[in-house]
C-alpha positions in Angstrom: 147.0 50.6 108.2 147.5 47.2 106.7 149.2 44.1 108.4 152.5 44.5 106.5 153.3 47.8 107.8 152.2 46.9 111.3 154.7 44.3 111.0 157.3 46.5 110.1 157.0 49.0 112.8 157.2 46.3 115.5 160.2 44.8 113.4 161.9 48.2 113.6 160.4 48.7 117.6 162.8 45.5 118.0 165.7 46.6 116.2 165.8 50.2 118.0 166.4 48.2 121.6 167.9 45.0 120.1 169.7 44.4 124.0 166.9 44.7 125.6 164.7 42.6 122.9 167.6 40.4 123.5 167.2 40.4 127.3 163.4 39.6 126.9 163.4 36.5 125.0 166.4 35.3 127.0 164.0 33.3 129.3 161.8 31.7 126.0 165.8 30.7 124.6 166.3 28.8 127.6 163.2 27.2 127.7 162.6 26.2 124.4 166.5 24.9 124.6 165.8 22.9 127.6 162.8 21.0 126.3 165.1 20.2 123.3 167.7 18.8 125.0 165.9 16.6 127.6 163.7 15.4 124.7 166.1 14.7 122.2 169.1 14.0 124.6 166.2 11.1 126.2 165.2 9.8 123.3 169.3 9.6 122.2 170.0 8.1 125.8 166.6 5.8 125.4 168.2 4.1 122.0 171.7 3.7 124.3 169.9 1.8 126.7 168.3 -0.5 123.8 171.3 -1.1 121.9 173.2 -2.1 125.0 171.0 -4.3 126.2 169.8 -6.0 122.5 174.4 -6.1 122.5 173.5 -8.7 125.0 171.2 -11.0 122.7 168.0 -11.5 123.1 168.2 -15.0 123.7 170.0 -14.6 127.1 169.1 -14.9 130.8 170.7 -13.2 133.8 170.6 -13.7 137.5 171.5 -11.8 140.2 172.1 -12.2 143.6 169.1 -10.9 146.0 165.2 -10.6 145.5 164.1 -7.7 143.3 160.5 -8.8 144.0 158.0 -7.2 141.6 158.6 -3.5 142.5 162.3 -3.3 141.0 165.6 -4.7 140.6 167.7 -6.4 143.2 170.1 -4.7 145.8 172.8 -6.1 143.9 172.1 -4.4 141.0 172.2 -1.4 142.9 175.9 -2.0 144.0 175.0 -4.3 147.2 177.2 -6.7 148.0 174.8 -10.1 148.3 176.3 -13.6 148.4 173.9 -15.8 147.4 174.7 -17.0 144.2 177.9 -19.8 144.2 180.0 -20.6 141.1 178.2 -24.4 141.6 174.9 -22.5 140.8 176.2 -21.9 137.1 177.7 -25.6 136.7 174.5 -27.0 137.4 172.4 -25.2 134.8 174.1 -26.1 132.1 176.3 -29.2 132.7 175.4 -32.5 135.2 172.1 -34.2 135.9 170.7 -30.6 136.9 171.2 -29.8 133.5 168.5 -27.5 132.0 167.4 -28.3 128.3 167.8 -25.6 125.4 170.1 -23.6 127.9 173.7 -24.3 126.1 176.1 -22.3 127.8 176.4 -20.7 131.4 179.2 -18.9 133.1 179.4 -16.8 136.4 181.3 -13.9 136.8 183.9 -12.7 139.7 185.1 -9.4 138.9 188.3 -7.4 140.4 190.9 -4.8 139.8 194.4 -4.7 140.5 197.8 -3.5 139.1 199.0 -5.4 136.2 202.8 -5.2 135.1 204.8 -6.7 131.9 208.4 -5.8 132.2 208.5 -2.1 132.9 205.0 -1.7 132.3 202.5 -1.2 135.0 198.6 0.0 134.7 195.6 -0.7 137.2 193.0 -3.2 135.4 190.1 -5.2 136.1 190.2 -8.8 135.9 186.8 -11.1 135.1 186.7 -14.6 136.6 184.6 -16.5 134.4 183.9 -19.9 133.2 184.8 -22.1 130.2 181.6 -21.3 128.6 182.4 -17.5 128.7 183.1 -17.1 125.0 180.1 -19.0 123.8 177.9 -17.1 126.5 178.8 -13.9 125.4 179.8 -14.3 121.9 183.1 -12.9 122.6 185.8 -14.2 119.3 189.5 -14.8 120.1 192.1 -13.4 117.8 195.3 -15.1 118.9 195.8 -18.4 121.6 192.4 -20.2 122.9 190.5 -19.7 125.8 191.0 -21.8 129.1 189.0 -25.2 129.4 186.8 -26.9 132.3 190.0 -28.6 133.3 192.1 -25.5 133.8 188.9 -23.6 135.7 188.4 -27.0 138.1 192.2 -26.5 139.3 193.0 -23.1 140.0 195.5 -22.9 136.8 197.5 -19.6 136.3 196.3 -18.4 133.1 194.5 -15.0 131.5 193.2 -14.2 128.1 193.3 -10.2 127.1 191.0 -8.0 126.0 191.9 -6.5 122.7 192.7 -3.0 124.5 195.3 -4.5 127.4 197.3 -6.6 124.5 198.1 -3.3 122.9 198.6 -1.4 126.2 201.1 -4.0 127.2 202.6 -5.7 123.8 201.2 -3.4 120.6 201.8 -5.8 117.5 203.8 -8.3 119.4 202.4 -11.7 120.1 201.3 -12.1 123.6 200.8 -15.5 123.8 203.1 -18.0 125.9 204.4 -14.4 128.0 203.7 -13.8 131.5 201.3 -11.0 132.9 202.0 -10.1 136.5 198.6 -9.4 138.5 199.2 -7.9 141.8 201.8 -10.1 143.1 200.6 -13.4 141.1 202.0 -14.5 137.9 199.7 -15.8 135.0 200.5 -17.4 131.7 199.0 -15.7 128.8 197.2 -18.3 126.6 195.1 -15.7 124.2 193.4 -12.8 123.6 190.1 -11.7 122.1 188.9 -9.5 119.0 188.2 -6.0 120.0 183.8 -6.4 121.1 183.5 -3.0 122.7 181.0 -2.1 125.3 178.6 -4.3 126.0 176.0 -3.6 128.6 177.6 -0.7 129.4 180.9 -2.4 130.0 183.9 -2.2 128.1 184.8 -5.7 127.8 188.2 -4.6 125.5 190.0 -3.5 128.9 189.7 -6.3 130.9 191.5 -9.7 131.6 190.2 -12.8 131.5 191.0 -15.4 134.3 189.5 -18.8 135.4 186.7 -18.3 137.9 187.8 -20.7 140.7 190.9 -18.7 140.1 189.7 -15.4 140.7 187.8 -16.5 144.0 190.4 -18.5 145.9 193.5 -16.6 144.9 192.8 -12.9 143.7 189.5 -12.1 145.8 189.2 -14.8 148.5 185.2 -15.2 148.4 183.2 -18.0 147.5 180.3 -16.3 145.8 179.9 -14.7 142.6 178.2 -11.2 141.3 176.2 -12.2 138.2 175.6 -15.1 136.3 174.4 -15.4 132.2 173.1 -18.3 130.5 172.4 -18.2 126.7 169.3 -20.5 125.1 169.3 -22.2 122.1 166.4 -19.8 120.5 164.8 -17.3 122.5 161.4 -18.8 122.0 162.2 -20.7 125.1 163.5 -17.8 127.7 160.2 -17.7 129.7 160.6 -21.5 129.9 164.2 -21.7 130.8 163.5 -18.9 133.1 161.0 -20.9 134.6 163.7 -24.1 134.7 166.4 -21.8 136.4 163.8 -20.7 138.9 163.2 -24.1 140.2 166.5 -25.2 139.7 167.6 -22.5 142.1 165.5 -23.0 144.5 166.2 -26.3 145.0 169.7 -26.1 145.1 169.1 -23.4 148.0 166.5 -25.1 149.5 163.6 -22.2 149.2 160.4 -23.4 149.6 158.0 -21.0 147.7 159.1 -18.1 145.5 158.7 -15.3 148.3 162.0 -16.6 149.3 163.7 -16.2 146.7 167.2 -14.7 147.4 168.2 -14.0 143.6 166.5 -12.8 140.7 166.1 -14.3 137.1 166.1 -11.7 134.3 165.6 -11.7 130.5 167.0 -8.8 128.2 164.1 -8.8 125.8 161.8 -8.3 128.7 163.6 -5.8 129.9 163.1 -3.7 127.1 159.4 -2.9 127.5 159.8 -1.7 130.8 163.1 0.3 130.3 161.0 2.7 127.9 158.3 3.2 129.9 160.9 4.2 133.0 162.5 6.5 130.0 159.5 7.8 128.9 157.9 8.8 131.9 161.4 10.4 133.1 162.1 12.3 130.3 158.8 14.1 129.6 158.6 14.7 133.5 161.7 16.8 132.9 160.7 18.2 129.7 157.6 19.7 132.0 160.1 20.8 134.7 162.0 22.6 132.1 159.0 24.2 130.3 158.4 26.2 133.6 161.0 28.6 132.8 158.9 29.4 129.7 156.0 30.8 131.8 158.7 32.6 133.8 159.9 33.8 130.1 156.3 34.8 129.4 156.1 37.0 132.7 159.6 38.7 131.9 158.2 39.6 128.4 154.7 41.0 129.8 156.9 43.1 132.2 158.8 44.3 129.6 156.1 45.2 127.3 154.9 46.9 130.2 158.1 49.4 130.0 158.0 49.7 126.2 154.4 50.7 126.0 154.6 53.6 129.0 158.3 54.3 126.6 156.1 54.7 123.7 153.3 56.6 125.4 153.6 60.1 123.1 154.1 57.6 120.3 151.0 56.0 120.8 149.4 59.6 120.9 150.8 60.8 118.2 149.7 57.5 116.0 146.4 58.0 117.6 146.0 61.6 116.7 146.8 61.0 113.0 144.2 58.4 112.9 145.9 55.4 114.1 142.9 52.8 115.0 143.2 51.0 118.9 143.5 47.7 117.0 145.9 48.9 114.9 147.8 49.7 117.9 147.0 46.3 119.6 148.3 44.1 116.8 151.7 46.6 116.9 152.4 45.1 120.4 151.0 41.6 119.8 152.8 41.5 117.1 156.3 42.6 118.7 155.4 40.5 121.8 155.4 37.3 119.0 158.4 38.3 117.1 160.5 38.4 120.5 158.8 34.6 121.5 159.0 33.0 118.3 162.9 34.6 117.5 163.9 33.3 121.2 162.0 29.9 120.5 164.2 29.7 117.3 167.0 30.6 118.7 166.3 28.0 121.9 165.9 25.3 119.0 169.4 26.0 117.7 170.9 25.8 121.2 169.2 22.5 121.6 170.1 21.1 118.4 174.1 21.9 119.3 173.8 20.7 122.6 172.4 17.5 121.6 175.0 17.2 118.8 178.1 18.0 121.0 176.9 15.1 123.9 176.4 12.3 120.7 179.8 13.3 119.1 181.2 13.1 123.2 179.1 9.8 123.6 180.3 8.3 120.6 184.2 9.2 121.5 183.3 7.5 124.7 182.9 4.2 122.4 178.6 4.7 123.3 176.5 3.7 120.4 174.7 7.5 120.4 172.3 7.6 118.2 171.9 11.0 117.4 168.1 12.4 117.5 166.1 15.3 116.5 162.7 15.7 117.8 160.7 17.2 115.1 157.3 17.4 117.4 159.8 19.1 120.4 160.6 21.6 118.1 157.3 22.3 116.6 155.9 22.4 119.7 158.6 25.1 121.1 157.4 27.4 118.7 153.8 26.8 119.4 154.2 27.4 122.8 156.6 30.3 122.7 154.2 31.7 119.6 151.3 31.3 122.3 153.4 32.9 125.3 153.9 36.1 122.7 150.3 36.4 122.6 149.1 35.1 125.9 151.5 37.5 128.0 151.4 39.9 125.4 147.8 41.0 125.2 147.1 43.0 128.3 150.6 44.7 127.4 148.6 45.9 123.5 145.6 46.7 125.4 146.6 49.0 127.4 149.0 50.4 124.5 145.6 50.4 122.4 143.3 52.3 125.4 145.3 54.8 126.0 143.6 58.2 125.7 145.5 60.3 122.7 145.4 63.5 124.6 146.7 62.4 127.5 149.1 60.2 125.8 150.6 63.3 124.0 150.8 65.3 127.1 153.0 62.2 129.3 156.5 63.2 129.7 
């Protein structure tokens, strides 16, 4: 008998019981459509990460509040509430005799929520308290007004710039400027607002107000410290320096005496990179491995099932036998239905995987998330290798026992 109709009668074997062929692959589907999605959804999550972070610039330096050592990052970065850093920390690295070179612009942030109201309008917001330097730091364009000044920031004045999203929330094509935006029970004068920017760092800076930092601390939060502060360079062939110069700065203003002390943490976004795939990397193929387990469970379900078919097919295989049907001819019948119902469920597992992946990019990108949407070519080759392999792997003692089977006896079974 020659391969083609071998291949035919375990086509038509499949087609017979297509609910329980079905049933049998269900296990390779899921899977093959797991390792898809955690690869492709990783590597589409991996390029978020970059393009967030690059959104930043490469040429600029954070610190946070706390010591993240050399193991990770610091508790604040975690959502711990440390209050080492002071808004006089930022003045002095970029303006004064403390004054680092190449670093150009600096500003601390104080962030908050509360209810703002215009008229009859009312939403809950966040507000930033920043710095003078906020716009240069962060590359951030007004469309309408001007940003405060150092002057306004020294003495607590009353007055907020918009992010593109809350002017239209609260004043759609009208002009904002010189009107009055009620924060919690405080009044501000509304100098400006900004182009739309988008999400930056994972932050949408569009639907947020912008106050003067001293500002934010004494009136709206009450605290003296402040969560983050950013400093851009000049050309980000000096960020190791200047975080060298930020380093000692720091620690002299706190009076630390060695670097073990250290109660914040100086980071660069370029060097962050590196590391951040690595993390990504090592995550998402740990999954990947997680998820290919329920293909060996697949592979068990299909042996079982083979196992049924063959003592289904027992007068079959007699018959087949008795007209001269060789035992290889019968093993490569099975093997060869074992690797349809793999390699169909693998490509069926792909197709899953590729709409999955598709429907979280078009969700991500709704969201405003740069998604870049990714198909891993390798995963999916490698799905139907593996599932191809499972076919013949847990299909083999499932055709050998088809292809030993005695004839007589096999025409005699009821």
């Amino acid at each position: 008998m020659d391969i083609l109709s071998i291949i035919k009668l375990a086509f038509n074997g499949l087609k017979i019981n297509k609910g329980r062929s079905f049933l049998t692959m269900l296990g390779i589907i899921i899977g093959v459509a797991a390792v898809i999605i955690i690869i492709s959804v990783g590597e589409g999550a991996q390029s978020l990460i970059y393009n967030q972070i690059q959104s930043l610039g490469s040429n600029l330096v954070g610190v946070l509040p706390g010591n993240g050592g050399d193991k990770g990052p610091p508790a604040a970065a975690l959502g711990v509430a440390i209050t080492t850093l002071k808004y006089e920390d930022a003045k002095a690295l970029a303006h004064g005799p403390e004054a680092i070179p190449h670093l150009v612009a600096a500003t601390a942030y104080a962030r908050g929520s509360g209810a703002m109201s215009f008229k009859n309008q009312s939403e809950n917001g966040f507000f930033n308290g920043v710095m003078a330097d906020y716009p240069r730091v962060i590359d951030h364009k007004i469309e309408a007004g001007r940003f405060f000044n150092e002057e306004e920031e020294r003495n607590l004045a009353k007055v907020v710039v918009l992010g593109s999203q809350v002017k239209k929330f609260f004043f759609k094509d009208e002009d904002p400027v010189g009107q009055s935006l009620k924060i919690d029970k405080e009044k501000f004068r509304i100098i400006g607002y900004f182009q739309e920017k988008g999400i930056v760092a994972f932050q949408n800076l569009d639907n947020q107000v912008y106050l003067p930092i001293v500002t934010a601390q004494k009136i709206m939060l009450g605290t003296r410290h402040v969560g983050l502060i950013r400093a851009k360079v000049d050309d980000d062939k000096y960020v190791d320096q200047i975080i060298d110069e930020i380093r000692k700065t720091l620690r002299a203003r706190h009076h630390l005496k060695s670097a073990l002390d250290d109660d914040f943490t100086v980071l660069a976004a370029k060097n962050a990179l590196a590391a951040i795939g690595n993390v990504t990397d090592i995550i998402k193929f740990v999954l990947a491995a997680i998820a290919a387990i329920s293909l060996l469970v697949g592979g068990i379900g299909i042996m079982n099932i083979m196992l049924v078919i063959v003592n289904e097919r027992t007068r079959e295989i007699g018959l087949r036998k008795a007209i001269g049907a060789k035992p290889r001819h019968i093993m490569r019948q099975f093997l060869i239905e074992s690797i349809f119902v793999t390699i169909f469920g693998g490509m069926i597992g792909i197709i899953i995987g590729m709409l999955v992946t598709t429907l979280v990019a078009v969700i991500a990108n709704f969201l405003q998330y740069k998604w870049q949407l990714s198909f891993s070519l390798q995963a999916m080759l490698a799905g139907l290798a593996v599932s191809s392999s499972i076919g013949i792997i847990f299909g083999y003692y499932p055709a050998r026992k088809a292809a030993h089977l005695n004839a007589i006896e096999a025409l005699r079974y009821e």
